[in-house]
N, C-alpha and C positions, 0 to 999 in steps of 0.2 A: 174686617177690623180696620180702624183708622190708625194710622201711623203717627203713633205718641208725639213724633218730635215737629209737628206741627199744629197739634191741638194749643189749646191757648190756656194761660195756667190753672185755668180751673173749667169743669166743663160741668153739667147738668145734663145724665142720661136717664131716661125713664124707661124700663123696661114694660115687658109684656104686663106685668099685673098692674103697672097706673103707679109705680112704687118711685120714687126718685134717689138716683144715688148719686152723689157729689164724687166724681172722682180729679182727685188732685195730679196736676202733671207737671213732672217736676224740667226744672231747664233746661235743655243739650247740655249734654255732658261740655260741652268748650265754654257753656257760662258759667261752669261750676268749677274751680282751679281744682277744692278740695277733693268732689267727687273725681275729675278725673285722673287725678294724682291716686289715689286709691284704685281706679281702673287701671293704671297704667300695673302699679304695683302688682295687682291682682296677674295680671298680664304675664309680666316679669318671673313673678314667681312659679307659676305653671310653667313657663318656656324654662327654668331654670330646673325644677324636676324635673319636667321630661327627659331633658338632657343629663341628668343623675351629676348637677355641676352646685358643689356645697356653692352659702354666701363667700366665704373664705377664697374657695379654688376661682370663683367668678372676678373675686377684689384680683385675687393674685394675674386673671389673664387678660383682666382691661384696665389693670390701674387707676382702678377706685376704689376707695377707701373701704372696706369689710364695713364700717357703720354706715357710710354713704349707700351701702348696698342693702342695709336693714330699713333705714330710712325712705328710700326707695319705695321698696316692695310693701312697705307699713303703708304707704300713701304720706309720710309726712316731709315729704319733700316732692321737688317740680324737679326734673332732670330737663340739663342742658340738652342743647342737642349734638354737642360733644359726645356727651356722656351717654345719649340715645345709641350715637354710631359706636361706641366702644361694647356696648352693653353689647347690642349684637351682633357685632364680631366676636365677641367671648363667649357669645351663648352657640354663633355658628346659626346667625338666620338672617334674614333680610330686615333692614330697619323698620319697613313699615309692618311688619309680622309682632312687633312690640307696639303699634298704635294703631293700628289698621281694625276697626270694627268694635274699638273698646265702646262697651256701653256698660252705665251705670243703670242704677234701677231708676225706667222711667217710671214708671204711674206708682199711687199709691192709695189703697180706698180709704175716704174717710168716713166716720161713720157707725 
C-alpha cells in the first residue's frame, strides 16, 4: 500500500478487472487547520476519558476556560501552545501524546 500523504490529490488506480477508480487524497492533516483542529480535539477528548477527568475538572486544573475546553475538543478552535502545555499537564501526559500521530481521514473514494 502507498502512503496516502505522498500521493498527489487525485490519483487513478486500475484494478485487476480493467475497472478505474478515481481515489481522492485529501491534504496532510498540517494543510488542513480545520481537520487538524478536529484531530487534535478528537485527541484531547480520548486522553481526557481515559483519564476519567470531566471538561469542568480539566478547565478547573489548567486554567482554561470550561468552553475553551468544549471548543477545543469540538475542533472549533486552534490551541495555543500555552494551552497545549497546560492541557497536558492537566490531563498528566506528555505534550506530544496530544499531537503526536494525529491523522485525519486521509483517502476518500469517489465514485
Amino acid at each position: 500500500m502507498l502512503p496516502t500523504r505522498l500521493l498527489p490529490a487525485a490519483m487513478l488506480w486500475s484494478g485487476r478487472s480493467g475497472a478505474a477508480t478515481l481515489y481522492l487524497m485529501a491534504d496532510p492533516l498540517y494543510a488542513d487547520s480545520d481537520r487538524a483542529s478536529r484531530a487534535f480535539g478528537e485527541r484531547m477528548r480520548e486522553l481526557r476519558a481515559r483519564e476519567g477527568v470531566s471538561q469542568d475538572g480539566l478547565a478547573r486544573e489548567t486554567d482554561v476556560h470550561p468552553t475553551s475546553i468544549g471548543r477545543l475538543e469540538r475542533g472549533g478552535r486552534e490551541p495555543k501552545l500555552t494551552t497545549i502545555l497546560r492541557l497536558a499537564h492537566g490531563l498528566g501526559v506528555e505534550p506530544g501524546e496530544l499531537i503526536d500521530g494525529l491523522e485525519g481521514s486521509d483517502t476518500r473514494e469517489a465514485g
